[in-house]
N, C-alpha and C positions, 0 to 999 in steps of 0.2 A: 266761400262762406265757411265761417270756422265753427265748427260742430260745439253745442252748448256741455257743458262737463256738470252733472248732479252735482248737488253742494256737498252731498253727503259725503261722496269717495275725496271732497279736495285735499284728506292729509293721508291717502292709502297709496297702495302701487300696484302693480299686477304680484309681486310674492309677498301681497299682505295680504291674502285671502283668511278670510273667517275660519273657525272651525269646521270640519267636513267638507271643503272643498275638494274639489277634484281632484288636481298639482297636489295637493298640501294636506293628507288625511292627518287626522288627531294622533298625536303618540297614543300606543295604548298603555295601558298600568304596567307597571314591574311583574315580572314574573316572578313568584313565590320564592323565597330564598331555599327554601327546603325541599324542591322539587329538582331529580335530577333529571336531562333528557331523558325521554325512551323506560323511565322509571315509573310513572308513577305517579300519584298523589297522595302519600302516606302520611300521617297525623304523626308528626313528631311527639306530639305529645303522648303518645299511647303506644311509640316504637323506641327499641334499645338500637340505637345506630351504630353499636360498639359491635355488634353480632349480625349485623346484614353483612349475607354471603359466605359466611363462614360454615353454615351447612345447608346443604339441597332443602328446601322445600321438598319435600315429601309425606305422605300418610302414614299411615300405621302400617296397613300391608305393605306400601312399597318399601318401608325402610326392612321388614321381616323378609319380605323375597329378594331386592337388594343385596344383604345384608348378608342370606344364606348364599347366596352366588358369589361374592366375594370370600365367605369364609372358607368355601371349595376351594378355590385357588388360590388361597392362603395356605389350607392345608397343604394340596397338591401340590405346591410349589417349596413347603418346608421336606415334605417328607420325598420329593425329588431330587434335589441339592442333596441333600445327607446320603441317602441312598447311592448317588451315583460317586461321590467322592470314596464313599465306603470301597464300592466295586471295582473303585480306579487305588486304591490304597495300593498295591502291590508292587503294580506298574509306577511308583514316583521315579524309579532310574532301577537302571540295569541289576546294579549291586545288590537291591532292594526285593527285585524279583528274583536273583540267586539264593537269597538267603530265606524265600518263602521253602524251601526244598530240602528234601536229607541230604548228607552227607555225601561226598561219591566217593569216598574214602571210607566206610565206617568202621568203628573202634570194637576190639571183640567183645563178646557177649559179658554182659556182667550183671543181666536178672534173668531170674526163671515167670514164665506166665501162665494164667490160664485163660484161654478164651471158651467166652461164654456166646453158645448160640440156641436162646428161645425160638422156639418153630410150633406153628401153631395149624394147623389145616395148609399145609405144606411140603407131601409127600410131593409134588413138582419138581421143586429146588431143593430141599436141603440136603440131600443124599450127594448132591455132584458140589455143594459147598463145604460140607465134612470132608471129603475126597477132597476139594483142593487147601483149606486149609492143614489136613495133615501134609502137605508136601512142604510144608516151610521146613528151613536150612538151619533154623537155630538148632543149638543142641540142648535146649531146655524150656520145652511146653508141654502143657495137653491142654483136650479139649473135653469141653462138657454142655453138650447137648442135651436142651431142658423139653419136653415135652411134656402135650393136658395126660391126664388120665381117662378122657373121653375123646382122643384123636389117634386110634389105631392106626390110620394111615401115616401120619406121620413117626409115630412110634416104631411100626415094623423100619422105615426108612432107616432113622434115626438107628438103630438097633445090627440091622444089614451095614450101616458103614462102620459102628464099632466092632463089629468081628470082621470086617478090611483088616481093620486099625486098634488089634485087644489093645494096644503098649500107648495109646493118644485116646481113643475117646471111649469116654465112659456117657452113658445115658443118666439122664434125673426125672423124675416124673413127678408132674405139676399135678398135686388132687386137689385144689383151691377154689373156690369158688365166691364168687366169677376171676373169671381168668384174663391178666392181665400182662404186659412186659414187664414190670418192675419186678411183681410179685414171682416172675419165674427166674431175674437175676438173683434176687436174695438168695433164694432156695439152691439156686447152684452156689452162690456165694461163699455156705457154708460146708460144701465140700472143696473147695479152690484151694490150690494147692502152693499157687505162685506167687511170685513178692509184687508181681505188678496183675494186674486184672486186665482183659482186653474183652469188649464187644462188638459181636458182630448180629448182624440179620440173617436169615433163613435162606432170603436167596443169593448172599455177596459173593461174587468173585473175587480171591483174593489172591495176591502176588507172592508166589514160594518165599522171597526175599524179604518183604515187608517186616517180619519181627525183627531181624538182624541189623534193619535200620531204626526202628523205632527204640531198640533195644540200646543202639549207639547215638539219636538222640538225647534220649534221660541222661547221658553219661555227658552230654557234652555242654549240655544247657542245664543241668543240676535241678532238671523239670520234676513236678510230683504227678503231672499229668502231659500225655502226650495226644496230641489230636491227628492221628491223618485223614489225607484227604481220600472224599466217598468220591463218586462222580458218574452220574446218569447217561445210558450211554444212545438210547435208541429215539434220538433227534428227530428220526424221517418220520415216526410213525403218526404220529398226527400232529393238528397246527401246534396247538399244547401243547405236546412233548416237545416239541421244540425250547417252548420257555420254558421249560422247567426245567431241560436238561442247563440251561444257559445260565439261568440262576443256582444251580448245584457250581457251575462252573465258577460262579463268581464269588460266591458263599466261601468256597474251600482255598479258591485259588488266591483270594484278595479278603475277605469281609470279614473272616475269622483272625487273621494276622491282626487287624487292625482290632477289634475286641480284646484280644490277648495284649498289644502293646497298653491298649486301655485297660487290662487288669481286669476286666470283668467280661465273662464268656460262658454265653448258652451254650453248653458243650451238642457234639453230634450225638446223634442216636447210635453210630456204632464207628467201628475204624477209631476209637476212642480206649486209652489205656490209661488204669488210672491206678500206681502206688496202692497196695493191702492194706497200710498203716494208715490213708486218708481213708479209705472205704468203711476200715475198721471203727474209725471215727463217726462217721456220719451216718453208722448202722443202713449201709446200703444206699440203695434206693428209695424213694419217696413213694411209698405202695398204691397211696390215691391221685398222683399226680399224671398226668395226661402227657405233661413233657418231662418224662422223669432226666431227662438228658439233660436239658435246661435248667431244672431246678438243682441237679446237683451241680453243676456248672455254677451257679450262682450261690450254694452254701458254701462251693471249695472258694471260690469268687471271695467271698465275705472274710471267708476266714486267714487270705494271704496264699494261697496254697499257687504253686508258680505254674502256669500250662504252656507248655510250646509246640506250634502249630507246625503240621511241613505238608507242604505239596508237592510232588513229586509223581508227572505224569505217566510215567514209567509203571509205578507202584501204586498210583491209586484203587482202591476197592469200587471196582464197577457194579452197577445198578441199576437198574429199572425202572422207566416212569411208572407211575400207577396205570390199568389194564385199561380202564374207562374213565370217563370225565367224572362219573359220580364218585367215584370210589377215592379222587384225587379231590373232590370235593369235601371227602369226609377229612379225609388225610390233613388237609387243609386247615377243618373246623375242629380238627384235636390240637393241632399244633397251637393253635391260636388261643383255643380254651385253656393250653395248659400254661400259657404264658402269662394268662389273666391269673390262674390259679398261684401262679408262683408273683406276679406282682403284689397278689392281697396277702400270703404269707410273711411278706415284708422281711426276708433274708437281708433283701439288699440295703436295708437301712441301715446295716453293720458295717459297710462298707467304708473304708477308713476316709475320702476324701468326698465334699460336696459334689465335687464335677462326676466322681464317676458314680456317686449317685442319683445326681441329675443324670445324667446317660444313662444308668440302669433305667429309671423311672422310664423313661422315653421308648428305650427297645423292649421293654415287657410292656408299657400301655398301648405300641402300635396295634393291635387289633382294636381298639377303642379308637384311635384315627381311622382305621381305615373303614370302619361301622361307622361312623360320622360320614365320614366323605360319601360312603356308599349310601346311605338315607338319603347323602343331599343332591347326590348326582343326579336322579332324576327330577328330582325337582328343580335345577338347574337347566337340564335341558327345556323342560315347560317350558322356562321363560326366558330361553333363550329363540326358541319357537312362536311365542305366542305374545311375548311381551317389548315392547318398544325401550331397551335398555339404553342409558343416559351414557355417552361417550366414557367418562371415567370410571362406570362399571365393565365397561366392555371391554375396555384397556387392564384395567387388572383382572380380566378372568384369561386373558392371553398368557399371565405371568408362569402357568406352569409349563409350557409350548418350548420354553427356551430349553430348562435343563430335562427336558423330555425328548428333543432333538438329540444334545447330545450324547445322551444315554440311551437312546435308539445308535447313536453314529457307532459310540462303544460294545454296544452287544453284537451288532455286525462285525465288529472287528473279533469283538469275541469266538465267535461263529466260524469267521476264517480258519483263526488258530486253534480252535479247539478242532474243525478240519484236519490241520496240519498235523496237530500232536496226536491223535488217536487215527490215524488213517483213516478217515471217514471224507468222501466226497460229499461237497457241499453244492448242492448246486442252485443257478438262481429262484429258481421257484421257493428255496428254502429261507433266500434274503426276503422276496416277496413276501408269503405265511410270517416273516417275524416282525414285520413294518404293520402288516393289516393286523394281526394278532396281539398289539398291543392294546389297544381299548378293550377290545373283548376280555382279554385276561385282566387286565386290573378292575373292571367289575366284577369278573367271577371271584378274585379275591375279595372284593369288598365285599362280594354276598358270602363266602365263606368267614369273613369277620362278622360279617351282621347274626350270623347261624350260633357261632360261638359265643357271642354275647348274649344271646337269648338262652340258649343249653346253660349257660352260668350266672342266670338273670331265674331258670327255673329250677336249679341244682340237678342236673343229668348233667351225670359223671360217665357214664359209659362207654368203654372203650372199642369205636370202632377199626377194624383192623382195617389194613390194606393188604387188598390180594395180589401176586404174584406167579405171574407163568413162563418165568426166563429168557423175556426178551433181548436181555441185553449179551446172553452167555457167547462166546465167540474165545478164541485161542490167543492167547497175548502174542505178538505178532511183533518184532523188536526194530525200530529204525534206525539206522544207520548214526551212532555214536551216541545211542541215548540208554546205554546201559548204566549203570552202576555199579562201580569193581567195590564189591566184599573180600576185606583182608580177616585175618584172624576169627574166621566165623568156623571154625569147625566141628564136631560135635561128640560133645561129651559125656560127662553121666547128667541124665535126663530123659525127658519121653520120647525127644523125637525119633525118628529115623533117617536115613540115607532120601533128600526129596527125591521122588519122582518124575519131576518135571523134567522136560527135554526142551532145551532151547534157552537163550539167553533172556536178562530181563528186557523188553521192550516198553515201548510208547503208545502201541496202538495195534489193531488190529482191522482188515478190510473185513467187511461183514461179505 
């Protein structure tokens, strides 16, 4: 029997099912043309689609904490690069690093000098630094030894090594008040007797040899200023003095070359000689300036005046970290205040070319980086701590890790050599202290910039000193072919006398 078929389905088939059927669901509607996957349903009409993704969504706070977290590592990372290339200038090749050094040949004497040593609450040191500066070999200097009129102690010093020494040092006494370093160069200034001018500090040790070569610099490079290198000597004594001594090392031995090829250079505080006829000019020193080293450094700068740098580890002027952490703190927030002081003076706008304007701008506003960085660093860590930072933040707060490596790799190496050339054993624990002692120190500098900005944000000018108790004093000690033969230094009409020193020049000495 053949099954009856409804009338209704006679022109259907099993895949003509209605709408909604089971097999065969309903298309559904187009999807929006202006909806991307995984996107969204945003109103084209009330959106600019020229500018989706091109910046984070983000609020107001996060674009400000954001914002200050990368500007950290933007700093960091500008003033890391400059820095280290500065410290590596020396080292471009071999030739490079010969030529940062005096003479080993030098040419005979053809000026007379007078070194000037301000001594301030300093009966410690400066008695055994008159005594070694009189033993220099030229035959034409003296010396003049500035002290307060309210520092006895140092006075009688002072006083006992010129009757060592009636025929080299003569005493000056500073009645001024308040009592400063500039204020007690000038003062000896105008008893100076020599065609070149040299300074030194209260506690330096200094190399019998040293004028004889600085003397045949000026002569050889047609320099109106000569700079030698200082160099900090007592590495071990705490984590600190490690970096400081390393940054003296880098400063004299590489940083200042490169400032001088750039024509424009914050001169040293001492081991520094500078032509009568420039000083004459620029009536001294700058009496309220904080870095009066730098600021004249930066008039001679402006006005053409030629300065040629030498390093010479043999002959450099040894020195002392500062005694305590606060005292290098002060030391610190003078340095930095007097660098603001001589930026707002605005010398360096005289400066013949753009670039080494820009570059002046840049090394006299770094304490205003490093006061920036320093505000922001803790705020950084906050939210590095407490805040869920978005991949591409994180990735540039890494940026300043790289040349922070390498200028960690470089100070090590520093480290070795500066071993090497002062006979000083290095040992691992001192590689350790200079790897962990990096963060620590460049915050304590950043709070020493932040100090200095505030002292010159509330006008305190006040000169605080650094103290000195001769840590670094030790016998020059000569290594095996690192002398310097002096030809034609012998001595003539002049102040000096026959030096006293016994033993040849050396590179170092074992503590």
């Amino acid at each position: 029997m053949t099954p009856s078929i409804p009338a209704t389905s006679t022109n259907t088939n099993l895949f003509d099912a209605p709408s909604g059927a089971l097999l065969t669901p309903a298309p559904e509607d187009p999807a929006p043309q202006n909806v991307a996957p995984n996107r969204g349903d945003p109103d084209i009409n009330s959106t600019d689609t020229s500018t989706v993704g091109l910046l984070p969504d983000w609020s107001v706070g996060e674009w400000l904490a954001y914002g200050s977290l990368m500007l950290v590592a933007v700093l960091l990372t500008a003033i890391a690069v400059t820095t280290l290339w500065w410290m590596l200038h020396a080292w471009r090749s071999r030739d490079s690093l010969q030529r940062t050094g005096f003479a080993k040949i030098p040419r005979p004497a053809a000026y007379s000098f007078s070194l000037l040593v301000p001594g301030r609450h300093e009966e410690e040191v400066m008695g055994q630094t008159l005594d070694k500066l009189a033993e220099q070999d030229h035959p034409d200097f003296e010396i003049i030894a500035i002290v307060g009129h309210d520092d006895p102690g140092t006075e009688a010093v002072a006083r006992a090594a010129a009757a060592r020494h009636p025929e080299l040092i003569k005493v000056v006494v500073d009645d001024s008040v308040p009592k400063n370093k500039p204020k007690a160069l000038n003062l000896a200034l105008k008893t100076a007797r020599g065609s070149v001018v040299g300074v030194f500090d209260a506690e330096d040790d200094v190399h019998p040899r040293l004028l004889s070569l600085v003397d045949s610099r000026f002569t050889e490079t047609s320099a109106d200023v000569v700079q030698g290198g200082v160099q900090l000597m007592n590495f071990d004594t705490t984590w600190w003095s490690l970096r400081n001594v390393l940054e003296y090392y880098f400063w004299f031995r590489s940083r200042l070359h490169f400032h001088a090829n750039a024509k424009f250079i914050p001169l040293g505080g001492n081991t520094v000689f500078i032509k009568r006829t420039w000083l004459d000019w620029s009536n001294g020193w700058d009496a309220e300036c904080l870095a009066e080293d730098c600021e004249v450094g930066v008039r001679l700068s402006s006005q053409g005046a030629t300065v040629a740098v030498a390093y010479s580890p043999e002959v450099v002027t040894r020195e002392e970290t500062p005694g305590t952490l606060k005292s290098l703190f002060k030391q610190r927030t003078r340095w930095n205040q007097g660098f603001l002081q001589v930026l707002g003076k605005g010398e360096w706008r005289k400066l013949p070319s753009a670039r080494q304007r820009l570059f002046a701008r840049y090394i006299l506003a770094m304490p205003f980086l490093q006061a920036a960085t320093g505000l922001l660093i803790p705020v950084s860590i906050v939210l590095i701590l407490t805040a869920k930072v978005p991949v591409g933040v994180a990735l540039i707060t890494f940026l300043p890790l790289g040349p922070t490596i390498v200028t960690l790799a470089a100070e090590a190496a520093g480290l070795h050599e500066f071993g090497k050339l002062y006979g000083r054993k290095v040992r691992m624990r001192d590689y350790v202290r200079l790897v962990l002692g990096t963060f620590p120190y460049q915050v304590f500098l950043a709070a020493a910039a932040v100090r200095a900005v505030w002292r010159q944000i509330r006008g305190e000018n006040s000169w605080e000193k650094t103290e000195h108790t001769g840590a670094h004093r030790t016998d020059f000690a000569p290594l095996p072919g690192k002398e310097p033969q002096l030809v034609g230094a012998g001595h003539g009409s002049g102040f000096a006398k026959e030096p006293q020193f016994s033993g040849s020049a050396g590179s170092g000495a074992a503590s």
